[in-house]
N, C-alpha and C positions, 0 to 999 in steps of 0.2 A: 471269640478271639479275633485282635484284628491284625488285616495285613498291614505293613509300612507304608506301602503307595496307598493305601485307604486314609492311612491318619493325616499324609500330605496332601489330598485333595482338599480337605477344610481350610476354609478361612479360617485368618487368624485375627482376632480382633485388635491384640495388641498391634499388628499390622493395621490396620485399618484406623485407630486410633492416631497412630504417627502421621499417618498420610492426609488422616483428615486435618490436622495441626498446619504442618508445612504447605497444604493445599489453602488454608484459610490463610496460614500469612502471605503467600503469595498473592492471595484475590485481594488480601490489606495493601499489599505494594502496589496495586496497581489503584487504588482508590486513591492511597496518598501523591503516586506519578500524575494521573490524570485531573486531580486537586489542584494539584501545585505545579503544573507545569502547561494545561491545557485550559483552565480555567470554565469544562463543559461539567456539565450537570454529573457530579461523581458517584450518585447515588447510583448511578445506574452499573456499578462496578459492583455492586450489591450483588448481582448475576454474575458475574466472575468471579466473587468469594466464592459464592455457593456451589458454582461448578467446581474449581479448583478443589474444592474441599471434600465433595462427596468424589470426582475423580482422582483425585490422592487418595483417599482411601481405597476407591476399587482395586486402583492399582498397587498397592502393597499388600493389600489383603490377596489379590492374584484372582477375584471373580465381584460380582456384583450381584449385592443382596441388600434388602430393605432395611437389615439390620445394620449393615452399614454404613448406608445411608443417614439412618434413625444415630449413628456413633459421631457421626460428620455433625448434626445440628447443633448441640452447645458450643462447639468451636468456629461456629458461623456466627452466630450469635456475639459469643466471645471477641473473634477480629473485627466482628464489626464497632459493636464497641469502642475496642482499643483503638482502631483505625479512624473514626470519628473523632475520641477525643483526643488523640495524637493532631490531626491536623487542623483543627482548634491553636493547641500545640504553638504549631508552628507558626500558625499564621498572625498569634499573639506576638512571638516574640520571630520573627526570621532573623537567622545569620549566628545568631551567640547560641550555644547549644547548651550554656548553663541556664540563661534565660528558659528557653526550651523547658529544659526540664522541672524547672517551677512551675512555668503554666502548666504542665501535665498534672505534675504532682498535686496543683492546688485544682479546686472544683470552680472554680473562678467562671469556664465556659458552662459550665451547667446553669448559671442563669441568664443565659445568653435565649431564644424563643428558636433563633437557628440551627440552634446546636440540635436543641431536641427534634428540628423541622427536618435536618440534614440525616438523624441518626434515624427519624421511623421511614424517612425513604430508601435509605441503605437498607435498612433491615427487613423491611417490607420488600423491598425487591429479593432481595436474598431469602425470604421466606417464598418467595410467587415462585421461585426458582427453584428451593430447594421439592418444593412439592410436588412441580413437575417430575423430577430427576427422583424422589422417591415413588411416585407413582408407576415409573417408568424401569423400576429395580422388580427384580424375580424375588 
């Protein structure tokens, strides 16, 4: 039988699952800010999803464990993605936000050689990063 302070010590994965979401779209904001506003090498923000993402999750789940670390990586994955070809995106169409959403909607930057150059350096960071940060979980 358990106690009640017993069952609140566990993480909660649905916590950890939120956290790793809102952690990964934040580390996507700052790829598309630093994209489009700084004009330096954005992959390297690939380390800012991946942190955001795996520390969002520690911190709703309320401890740090490898599983949730392991809950954080398809949504690293995921923003990176999105955040790639969002800012394709934009850079097709700046200023008209319907425009905007055609370029998203169609695959038009997929056969672009930069798109896919820009997306394995994001995500390739983002993975160098997430493995530290899961090695470094209990």
């Amino acid at each position: 039988m358990e106690l009640d302070w017993e069952r609140e010590g566990r993480p909660s994965h649905a916590a950890a699952v939120a956290g790793a979401f809102l952690g990964g779209a934040l580390g996507a904001d700052c790829f598309l800010a630093v994209g489009e506003l700084t004009g330096l090498p954005a992959f390297l923000c690939g380390a800012a999803l991946a942190f955001w993402a795996v520390t969002g999750g520690e911190l709703l789940a309320g401890r740090r464990s490898r599983a949730g670390a392991l809950l954080a990586l398809p949504f690293i994955l995921l923003w990176s993605l999105l955040a790639n070809h969002l800012g394709f995106a934009l850079a097709a169409a700046p200023g008209d936000p319907g425009a905007v959403w055609a370029a998203f909607a169609s695959l038009e930057a997929a056969r672009d050689l930069r798109y896919w150059l820009q997306l394995s350096g994001l995500a390739g960071t983002a993975l160098a990063v997430w493995v530290m940060l899961f090695l470094r979980a209990r």
